[in-house]
C-alpha positions as CSV (number, residue, x, y, z in Angstrom):
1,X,0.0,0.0,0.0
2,X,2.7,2.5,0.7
3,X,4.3,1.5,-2.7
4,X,1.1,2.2,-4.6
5,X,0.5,6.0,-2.5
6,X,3.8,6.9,-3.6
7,X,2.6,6.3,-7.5
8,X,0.2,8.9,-8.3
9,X,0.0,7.6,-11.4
10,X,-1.7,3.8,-10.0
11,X,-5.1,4.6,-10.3
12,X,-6.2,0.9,-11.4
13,X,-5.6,-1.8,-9.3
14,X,-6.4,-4.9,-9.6
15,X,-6.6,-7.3,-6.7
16,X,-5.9,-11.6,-7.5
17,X,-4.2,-13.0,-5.2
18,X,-3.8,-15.4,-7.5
19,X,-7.7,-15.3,-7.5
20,X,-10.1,-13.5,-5.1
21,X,-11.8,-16.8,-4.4
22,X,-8.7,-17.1,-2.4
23,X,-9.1,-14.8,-0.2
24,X,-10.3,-14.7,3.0
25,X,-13.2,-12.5,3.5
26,X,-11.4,-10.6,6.4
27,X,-8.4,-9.8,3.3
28,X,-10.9,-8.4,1.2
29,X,-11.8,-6.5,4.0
30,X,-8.3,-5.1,4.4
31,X,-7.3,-4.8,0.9
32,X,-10.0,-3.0,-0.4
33,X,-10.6,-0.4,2.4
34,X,-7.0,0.1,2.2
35,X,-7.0,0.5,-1.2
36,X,-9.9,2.7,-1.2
37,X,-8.3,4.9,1.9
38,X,-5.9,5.9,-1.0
39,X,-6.5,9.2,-3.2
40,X,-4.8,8.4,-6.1
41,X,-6.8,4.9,-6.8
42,X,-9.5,5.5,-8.5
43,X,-10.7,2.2,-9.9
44,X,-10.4,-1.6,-8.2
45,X,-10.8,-4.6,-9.8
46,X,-11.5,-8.2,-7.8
47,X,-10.3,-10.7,-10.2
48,X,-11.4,-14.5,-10.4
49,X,-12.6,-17.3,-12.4
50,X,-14.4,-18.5,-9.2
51,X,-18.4,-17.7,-10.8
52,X,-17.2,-19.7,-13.8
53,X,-16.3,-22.7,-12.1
54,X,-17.8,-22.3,-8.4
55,X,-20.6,-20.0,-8.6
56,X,-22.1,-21.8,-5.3
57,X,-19.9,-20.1,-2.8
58,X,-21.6,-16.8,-3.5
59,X,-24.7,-18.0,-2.3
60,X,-23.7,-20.0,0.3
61,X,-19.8,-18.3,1.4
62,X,-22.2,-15.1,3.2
63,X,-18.7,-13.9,4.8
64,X,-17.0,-13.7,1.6
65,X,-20.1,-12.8,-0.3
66,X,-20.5,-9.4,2.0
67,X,-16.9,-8.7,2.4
68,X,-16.7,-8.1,-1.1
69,X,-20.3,-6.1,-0.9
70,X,-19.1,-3.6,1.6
71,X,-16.0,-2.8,0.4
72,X,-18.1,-1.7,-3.7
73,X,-20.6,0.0,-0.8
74,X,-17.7,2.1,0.7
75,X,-16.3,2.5,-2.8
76,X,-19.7,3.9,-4.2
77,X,-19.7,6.5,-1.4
78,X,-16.5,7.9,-2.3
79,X,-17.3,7.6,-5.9
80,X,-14.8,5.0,-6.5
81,X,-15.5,2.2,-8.6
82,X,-15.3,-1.4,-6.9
83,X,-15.8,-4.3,-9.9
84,X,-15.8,-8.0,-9.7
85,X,-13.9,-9.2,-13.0
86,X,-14.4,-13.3,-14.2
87,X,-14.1,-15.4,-16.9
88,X,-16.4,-17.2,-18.6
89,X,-15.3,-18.6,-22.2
90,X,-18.3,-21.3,-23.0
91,X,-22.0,-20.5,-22.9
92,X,-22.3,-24.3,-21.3
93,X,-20.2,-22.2,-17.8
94,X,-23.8,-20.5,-16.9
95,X,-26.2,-22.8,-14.9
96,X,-29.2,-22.0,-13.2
97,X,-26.7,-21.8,-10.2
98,X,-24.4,-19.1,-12.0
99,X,-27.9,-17.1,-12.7
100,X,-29.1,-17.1,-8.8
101,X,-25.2,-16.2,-8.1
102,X,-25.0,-13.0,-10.7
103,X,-28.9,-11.9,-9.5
104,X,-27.8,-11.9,-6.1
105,X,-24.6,-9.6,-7.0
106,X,-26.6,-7.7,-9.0
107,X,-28.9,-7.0,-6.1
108,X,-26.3,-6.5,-4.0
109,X,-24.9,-3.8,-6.4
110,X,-21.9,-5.5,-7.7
111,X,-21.0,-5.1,-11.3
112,X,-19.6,-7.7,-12.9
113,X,-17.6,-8.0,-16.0
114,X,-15.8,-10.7,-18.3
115,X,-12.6,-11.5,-20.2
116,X,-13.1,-14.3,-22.1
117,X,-10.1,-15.8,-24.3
118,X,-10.4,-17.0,-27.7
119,X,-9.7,-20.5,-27.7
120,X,-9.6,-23.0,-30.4
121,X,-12.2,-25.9,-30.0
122,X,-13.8,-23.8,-27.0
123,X,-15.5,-20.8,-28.3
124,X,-13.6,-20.3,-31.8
125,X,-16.9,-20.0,-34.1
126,X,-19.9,-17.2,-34.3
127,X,-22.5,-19.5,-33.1
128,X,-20.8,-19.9,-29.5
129,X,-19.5,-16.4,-29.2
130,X,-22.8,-14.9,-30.0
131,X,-24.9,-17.6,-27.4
132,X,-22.0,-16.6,-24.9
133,X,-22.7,-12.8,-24.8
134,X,-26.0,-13.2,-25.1
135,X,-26.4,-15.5,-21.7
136,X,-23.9,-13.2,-20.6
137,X,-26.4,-10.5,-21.0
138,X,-29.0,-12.7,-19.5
139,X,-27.2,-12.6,-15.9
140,X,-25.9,-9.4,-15.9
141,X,-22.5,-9.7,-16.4
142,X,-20.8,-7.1,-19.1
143,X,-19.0,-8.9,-21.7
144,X,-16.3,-6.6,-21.3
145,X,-12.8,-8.2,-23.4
146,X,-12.0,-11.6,-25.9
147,X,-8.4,-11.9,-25.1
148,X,-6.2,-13.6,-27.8
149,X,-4.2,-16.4,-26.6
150,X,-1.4,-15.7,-24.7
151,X,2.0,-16.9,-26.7
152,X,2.9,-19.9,-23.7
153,X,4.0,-23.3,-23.9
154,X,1.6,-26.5,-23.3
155,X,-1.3,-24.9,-25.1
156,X,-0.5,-24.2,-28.8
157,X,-3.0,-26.4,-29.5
158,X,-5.6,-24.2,-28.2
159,X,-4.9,-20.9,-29.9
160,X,-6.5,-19.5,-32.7
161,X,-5.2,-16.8,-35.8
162,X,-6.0,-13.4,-35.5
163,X,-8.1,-13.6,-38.5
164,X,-10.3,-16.1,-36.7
165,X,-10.6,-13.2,-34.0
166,X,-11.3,-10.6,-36.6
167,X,-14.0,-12.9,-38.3
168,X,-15.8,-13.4,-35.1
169,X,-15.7,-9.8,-34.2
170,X,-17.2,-8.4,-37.3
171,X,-20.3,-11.3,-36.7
172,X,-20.9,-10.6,-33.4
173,X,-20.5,-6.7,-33.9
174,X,-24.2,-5.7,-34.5
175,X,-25.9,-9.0,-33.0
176,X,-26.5,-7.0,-29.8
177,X,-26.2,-3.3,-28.4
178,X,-23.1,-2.2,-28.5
179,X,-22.7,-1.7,-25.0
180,X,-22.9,-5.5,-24.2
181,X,-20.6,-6.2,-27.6
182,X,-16.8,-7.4,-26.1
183,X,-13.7,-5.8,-27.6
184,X,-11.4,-8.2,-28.6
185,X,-7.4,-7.8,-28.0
186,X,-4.3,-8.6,-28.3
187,X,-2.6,-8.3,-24.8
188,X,0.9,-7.0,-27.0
189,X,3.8,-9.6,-25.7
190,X,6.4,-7.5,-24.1
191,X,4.7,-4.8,-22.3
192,X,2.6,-3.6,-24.9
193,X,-0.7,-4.2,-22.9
194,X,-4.2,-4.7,-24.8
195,X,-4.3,-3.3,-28.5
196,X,-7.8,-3.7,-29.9
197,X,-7.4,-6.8,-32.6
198,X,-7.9,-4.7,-35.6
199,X,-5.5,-1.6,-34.6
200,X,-2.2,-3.8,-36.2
201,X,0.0,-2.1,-37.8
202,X,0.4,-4.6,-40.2
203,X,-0.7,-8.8,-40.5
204,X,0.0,-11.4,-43.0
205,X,-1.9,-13.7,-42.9
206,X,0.5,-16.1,-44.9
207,X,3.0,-15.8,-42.6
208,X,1.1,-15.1,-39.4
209,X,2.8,-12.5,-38.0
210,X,1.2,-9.0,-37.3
211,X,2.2,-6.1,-35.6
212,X,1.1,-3.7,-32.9
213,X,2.9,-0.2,-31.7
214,X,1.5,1.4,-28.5
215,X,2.3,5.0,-28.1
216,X,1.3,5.6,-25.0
217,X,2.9,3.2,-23.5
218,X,6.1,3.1,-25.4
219,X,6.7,5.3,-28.5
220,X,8.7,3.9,-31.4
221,X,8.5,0.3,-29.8
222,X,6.8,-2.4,-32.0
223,X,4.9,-5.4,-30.4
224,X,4.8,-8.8,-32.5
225,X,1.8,-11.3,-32.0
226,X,2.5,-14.8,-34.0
227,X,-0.2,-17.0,-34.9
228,X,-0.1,-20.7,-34.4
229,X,1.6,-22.8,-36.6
230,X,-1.5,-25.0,-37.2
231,X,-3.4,-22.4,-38.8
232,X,-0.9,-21.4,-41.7
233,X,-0.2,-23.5,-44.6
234,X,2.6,-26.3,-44.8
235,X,4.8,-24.1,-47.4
236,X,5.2,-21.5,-44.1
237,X,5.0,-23.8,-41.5
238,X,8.4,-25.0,-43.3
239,X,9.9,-21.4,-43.3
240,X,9.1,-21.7,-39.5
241,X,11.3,-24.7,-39.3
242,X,14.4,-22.2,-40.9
243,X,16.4,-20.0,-38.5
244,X,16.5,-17.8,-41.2
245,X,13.7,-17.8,-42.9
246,X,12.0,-16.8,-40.0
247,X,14.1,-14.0,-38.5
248,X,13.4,-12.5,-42.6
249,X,9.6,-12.9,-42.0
250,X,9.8,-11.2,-39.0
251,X,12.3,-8.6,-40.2
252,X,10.1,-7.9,-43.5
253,X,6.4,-7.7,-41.0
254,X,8.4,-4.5,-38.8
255,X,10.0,-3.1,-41.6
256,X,6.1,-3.2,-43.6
257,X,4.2,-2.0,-40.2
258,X,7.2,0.8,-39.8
259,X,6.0,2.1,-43.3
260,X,2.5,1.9,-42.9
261,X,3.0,3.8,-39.4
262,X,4.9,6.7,-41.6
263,X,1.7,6.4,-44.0
């Protein structure tokens, strides 16, 4: 806490702990009136997958459950904002259970919003993206991001291209208000945090490399986002293969981005 009054420029925070389900209700306690004690934060976020996967312990965990409440109670008084974030990816996630959980936040005065990521297999086509924000209309909860894939290990097999992103986006786009319409992203590897999935600077598709600056976060820098080998053809999945080959497809992708940046 001293670290982040120190920072005037931490006005976001967002509060895990690995995940909030975690937590002990008498730590939520802490953390969020402590948080909230501060002038310079302005926003807090209480992340976890918990209504995804457990939503039974908000009906039934009353300590936790009213921790949480009181804390987006004081927040509301000082005109902070106090939001539960989760992650639901499938529409098969919500129950009847999840519905009673969200009501009860909702009646309680929590807002809830979701990051969903796009995976392959999961929720990679029109029909399940569309059913998913639309249940997640149903109960309340604010489809708020579709995250791209992160780029780690064990779970290539799950990502998808970002022209599967775009091609969901511009199908779901227009299906509801566009209020309760996700923006999906590319959380920029290296620090270049969440670039809307159509602000590249430059994709091919053949190659599956595109590229993202982020001036307000660093000028100049370039961000690179690859897509998975799986979903290019077997001509550049070879190139891959070639030390070479592939530091010139990356080399060509910044030089292109750097001139479409100039205009």
């Amino acid at each position: 806490f001293a670290y982040i009054a120190t920072r005037p420029e931490l006005e976001d925070i967002v509060v895990s702990g690995g995940d909030a389900y975690n937590l002990r209700p008498a730590q939520i306690t802490e953390i969020g009136q402590s948080l909230l004690a501060l002038d310079n934060v302005r926003r807090i976020r209480f992340a976890t997958k918990g209504p995804a996967v457990m939503p039974q312990k908000i009906l039934t965990d009353e300590a936790w459950r009213e921790a949480l409440v009181a804390v987006v109670d004081r927040g509301r008084r000082l005109h902070k904002e106090v939001v539960l974030h989760t992650h639901f990816n499938h529409p098969s996630e919500i129950t009847a259970i999840t519905e009673q959980a969200m009501n009860l936040l909702f009646e309680r005065g929590v807002t809830v919003r979701n990051q969903a990521v796009l995976q392959r297999g999961v929720n990679d086509s029109v029909e399940v993206m569309q059913t998913l924000i639309k249940r997640l209309g149903h109960i309340n909860v604010h489809p708020y991001y579709v995250y791209m894939h992160d780029l780690v290990k064990g779970v290539e097999d799950l990502r998808t291209t970002l022209d599967t992103a775009l091609h969901i986006e511009k199908h779901v786009r227009g299906s509801t208000a566009g209020f309760n319409t996700p923006t999906f992203v590319v959380d920029a590897p290296g620090g270049g945090g969440k670039r809307d999935v159509h602000s590249f600077e430059h994709y091919d598709r053949e190659t599956g490399v595109s590229v993202f600056t982020s001036p307000a976060v660093k000028r100049g820098a370039t961000y690179l986002y690859f897509d998975p080998l799986h979903g290019l053809s077997l001509s550049s999945q070879r190139r891959w293969e070639d030390p070479i080959e592939r530091r010139i497809m990356i080399e060509n992708a910044i030089a292109r981005a750097r001139r479409q940046e100039r205009g």
